[in-house]
Backbone as CSV, one residue per row, in Angstrom:
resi,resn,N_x,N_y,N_z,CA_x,CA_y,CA_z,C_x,C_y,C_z
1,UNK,156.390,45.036,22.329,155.523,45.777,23.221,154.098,45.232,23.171
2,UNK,153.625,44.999,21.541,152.564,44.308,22.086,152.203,42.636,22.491
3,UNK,153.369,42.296,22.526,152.703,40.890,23.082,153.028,41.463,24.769
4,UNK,153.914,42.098,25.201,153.787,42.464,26.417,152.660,42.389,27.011
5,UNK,151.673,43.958,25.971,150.251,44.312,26.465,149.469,42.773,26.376
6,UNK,149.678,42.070,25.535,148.525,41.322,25.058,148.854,40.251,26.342
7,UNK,149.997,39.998,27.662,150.532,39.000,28.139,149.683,39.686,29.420
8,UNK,149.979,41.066,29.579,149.120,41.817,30.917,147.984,41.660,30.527
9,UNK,147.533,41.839,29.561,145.520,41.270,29.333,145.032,40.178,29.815
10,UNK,146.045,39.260,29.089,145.452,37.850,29.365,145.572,37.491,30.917
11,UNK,146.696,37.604,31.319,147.077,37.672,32.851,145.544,38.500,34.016
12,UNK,145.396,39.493,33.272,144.180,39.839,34.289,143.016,39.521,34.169
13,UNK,143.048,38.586,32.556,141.502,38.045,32.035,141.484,36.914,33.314
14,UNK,142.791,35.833,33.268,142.723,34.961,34.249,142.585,35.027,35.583
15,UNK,143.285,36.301,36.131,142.399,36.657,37.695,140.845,36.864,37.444
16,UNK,140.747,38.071,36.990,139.671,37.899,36.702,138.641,36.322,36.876
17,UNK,138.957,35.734,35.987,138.367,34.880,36.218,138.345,33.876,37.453
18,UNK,139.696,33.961,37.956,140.245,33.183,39.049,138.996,33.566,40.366
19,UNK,138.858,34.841,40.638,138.205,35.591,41.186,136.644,35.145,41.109
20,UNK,135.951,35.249,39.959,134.812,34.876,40.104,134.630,33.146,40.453
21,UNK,135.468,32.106,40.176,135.731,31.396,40.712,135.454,31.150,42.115
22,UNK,136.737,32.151,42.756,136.591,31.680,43.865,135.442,32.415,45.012
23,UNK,134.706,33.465,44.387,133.968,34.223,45.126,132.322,32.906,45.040
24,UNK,132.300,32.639,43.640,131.280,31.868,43.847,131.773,30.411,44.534
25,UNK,132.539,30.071,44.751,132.580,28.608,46.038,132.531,29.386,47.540
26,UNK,132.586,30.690,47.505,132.839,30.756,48.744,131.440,31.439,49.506
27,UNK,130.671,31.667,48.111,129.509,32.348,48.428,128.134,31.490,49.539
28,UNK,127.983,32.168,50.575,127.013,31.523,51.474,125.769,31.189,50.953
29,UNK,125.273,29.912,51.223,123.681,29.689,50.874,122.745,30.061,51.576
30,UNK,121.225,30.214,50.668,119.807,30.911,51.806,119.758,30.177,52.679
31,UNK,119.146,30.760,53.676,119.060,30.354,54.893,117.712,29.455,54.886
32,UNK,116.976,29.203,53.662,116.144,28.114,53.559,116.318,26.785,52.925
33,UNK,117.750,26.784,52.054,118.213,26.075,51.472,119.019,24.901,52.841
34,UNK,119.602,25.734,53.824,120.359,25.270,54.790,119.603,24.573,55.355
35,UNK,118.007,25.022,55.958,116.992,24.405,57.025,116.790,22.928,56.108
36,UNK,116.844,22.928,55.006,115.534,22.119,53.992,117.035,21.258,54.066
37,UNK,117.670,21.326,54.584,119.013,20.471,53.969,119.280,19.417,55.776
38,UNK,119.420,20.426,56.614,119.067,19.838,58.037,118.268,18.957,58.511
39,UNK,116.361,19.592,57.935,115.562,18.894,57.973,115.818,16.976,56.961
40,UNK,116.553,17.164,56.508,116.606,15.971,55.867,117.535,15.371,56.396
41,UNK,118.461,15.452,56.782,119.658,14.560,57.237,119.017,14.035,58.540
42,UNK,119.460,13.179,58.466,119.634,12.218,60.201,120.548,12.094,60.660
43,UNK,120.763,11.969,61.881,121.854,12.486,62.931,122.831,10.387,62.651
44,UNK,123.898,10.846,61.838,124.722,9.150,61.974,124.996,9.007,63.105
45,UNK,124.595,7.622,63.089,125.642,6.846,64.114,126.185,5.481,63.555
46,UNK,127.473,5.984,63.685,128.396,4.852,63.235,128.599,3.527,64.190
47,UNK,127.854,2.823,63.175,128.645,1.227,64.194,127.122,1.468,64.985
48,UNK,126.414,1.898,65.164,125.281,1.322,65.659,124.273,0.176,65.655
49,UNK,124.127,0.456,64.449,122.966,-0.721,63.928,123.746,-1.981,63.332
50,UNK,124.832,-1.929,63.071,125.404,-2.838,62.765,125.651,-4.518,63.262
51,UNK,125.426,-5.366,62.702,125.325,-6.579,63.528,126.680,-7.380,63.710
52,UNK,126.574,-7.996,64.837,127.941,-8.829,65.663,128.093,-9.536,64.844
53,UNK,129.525,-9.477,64.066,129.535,-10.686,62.984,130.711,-11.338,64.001
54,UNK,130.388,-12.784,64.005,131.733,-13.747,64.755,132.984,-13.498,64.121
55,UNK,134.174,-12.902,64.712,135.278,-13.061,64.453,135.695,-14.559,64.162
56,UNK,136.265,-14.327,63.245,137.097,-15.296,62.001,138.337,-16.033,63.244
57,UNK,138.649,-17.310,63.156,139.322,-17.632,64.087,141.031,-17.340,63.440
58,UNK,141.531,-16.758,64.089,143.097,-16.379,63.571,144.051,-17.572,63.312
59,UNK,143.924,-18.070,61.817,144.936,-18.961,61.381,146.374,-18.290,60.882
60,UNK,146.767,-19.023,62.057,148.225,-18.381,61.506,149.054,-19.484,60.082
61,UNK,149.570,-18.659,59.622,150.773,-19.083,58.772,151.692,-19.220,58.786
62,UNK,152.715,-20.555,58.514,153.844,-20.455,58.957,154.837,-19.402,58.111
63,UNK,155.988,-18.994,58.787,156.473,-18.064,58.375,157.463,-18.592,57.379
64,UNK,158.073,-20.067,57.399,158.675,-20.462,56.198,157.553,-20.685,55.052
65,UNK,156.013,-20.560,54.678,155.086,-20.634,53.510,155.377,-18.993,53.202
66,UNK,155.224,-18.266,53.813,155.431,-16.364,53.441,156.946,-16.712,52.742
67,UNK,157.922,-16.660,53.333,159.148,-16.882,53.140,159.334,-17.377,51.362
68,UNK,158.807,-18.564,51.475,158.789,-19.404,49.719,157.806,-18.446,49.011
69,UNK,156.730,-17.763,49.379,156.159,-17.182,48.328,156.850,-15.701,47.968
70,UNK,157.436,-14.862,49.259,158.674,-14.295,48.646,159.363,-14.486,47.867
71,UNK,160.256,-15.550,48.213,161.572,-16.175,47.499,161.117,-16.621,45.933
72,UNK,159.860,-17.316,46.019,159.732,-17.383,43.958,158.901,-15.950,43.495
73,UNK,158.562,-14.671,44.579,158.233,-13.594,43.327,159.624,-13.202,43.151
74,UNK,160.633,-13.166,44.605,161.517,-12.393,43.971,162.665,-13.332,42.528
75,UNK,162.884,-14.608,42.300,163.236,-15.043,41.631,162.296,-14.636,40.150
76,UNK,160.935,-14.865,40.132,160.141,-14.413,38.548,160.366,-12.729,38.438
77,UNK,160.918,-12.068,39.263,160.897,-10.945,39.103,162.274,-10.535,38.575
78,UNK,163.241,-11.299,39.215,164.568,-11.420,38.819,164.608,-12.026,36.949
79,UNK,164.086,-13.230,37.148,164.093,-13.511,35.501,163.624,-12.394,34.918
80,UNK,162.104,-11.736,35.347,161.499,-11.165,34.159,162.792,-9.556,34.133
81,UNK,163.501,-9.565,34.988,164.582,-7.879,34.874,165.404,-8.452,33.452
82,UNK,165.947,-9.865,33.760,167.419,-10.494,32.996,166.393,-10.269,31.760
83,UNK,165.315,-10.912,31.279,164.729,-11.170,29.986,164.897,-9.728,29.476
84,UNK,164.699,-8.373,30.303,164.187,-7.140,29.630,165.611,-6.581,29.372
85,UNK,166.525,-6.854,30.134,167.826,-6.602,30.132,168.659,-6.934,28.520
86,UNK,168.280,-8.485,28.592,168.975,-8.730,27.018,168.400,-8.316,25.783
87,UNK,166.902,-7.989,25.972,166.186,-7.324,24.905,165.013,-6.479,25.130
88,UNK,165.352,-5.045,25.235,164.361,-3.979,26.042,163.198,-3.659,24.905
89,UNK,162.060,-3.842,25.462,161.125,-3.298,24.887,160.063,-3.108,25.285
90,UNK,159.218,-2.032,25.093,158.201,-1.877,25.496,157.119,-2.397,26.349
91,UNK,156.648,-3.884,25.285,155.956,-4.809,25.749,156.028,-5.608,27.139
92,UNK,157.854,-5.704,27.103,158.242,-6.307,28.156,158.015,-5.400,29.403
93,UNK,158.448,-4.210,29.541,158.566,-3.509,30.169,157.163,-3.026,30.954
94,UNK,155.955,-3.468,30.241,154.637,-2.750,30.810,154.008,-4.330,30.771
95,UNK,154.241,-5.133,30.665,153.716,-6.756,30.706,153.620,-7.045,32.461
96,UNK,152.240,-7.772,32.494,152.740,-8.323,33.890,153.094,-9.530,34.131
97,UNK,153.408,-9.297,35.308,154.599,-11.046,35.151,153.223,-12.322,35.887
98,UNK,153.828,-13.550,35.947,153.207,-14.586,36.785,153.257,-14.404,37.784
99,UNK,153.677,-13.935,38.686,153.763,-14.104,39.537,152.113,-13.736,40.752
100,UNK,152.308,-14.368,41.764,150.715,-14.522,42.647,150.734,-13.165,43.737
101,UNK,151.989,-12.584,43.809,151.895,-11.466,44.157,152.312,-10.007,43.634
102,UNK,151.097,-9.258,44.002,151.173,-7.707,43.035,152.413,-7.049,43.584
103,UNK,153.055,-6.317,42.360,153.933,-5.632,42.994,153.369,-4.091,42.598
């Protein structure tokens, strides 16, 4: 019975508290705090002032160079499974591999 009581205490210590919580985020600010906060901001504009940078000329890549850099992560990725496979451990398991792309 009394850890019961002592479980309804604590339970309403935490509304309780939950409560003052959320009454103070929700509580409105002075109405001089708001002006003094207005008065300071400046109205954005995005992409305004910003200067014309020359677009980069679009080099494409051939799709057999993507292709080979696939094909050897997925092979170092394949070794590094077989290596952890014949002997699991930790190190191996949180190590990163060679390979040039993140997985």
């Amino acid at each position: 019975m009394e850890m019961l009581l002592m479980g309804a205490v604590l339970a309403m210590f935490g509304l309780a508290v939950s409560c003052l919580a959320f009454g103070a985020s929700t509580r409105e600010e002075p109405a001089a705090a708001k002006e003094a906060v207005k008065a300071e901001t400046v109205p954005a504009r995005f992409f305004y002032d910003t200067p014309a940078l020359a677009a980069a000329p679009h080099t494409r890549v051939p799709i057999e160079a993507l292709l080979l850099q696939i094909e050897n992560h997925v092979r170092l990725e394949h070794a590094a499974a077989e290596c952890f496979v014949e002997s699991p451990n930790s190190t191996l398991l949180h190590s990163r591999t060679i390979s040039t792309l993140v997985n």
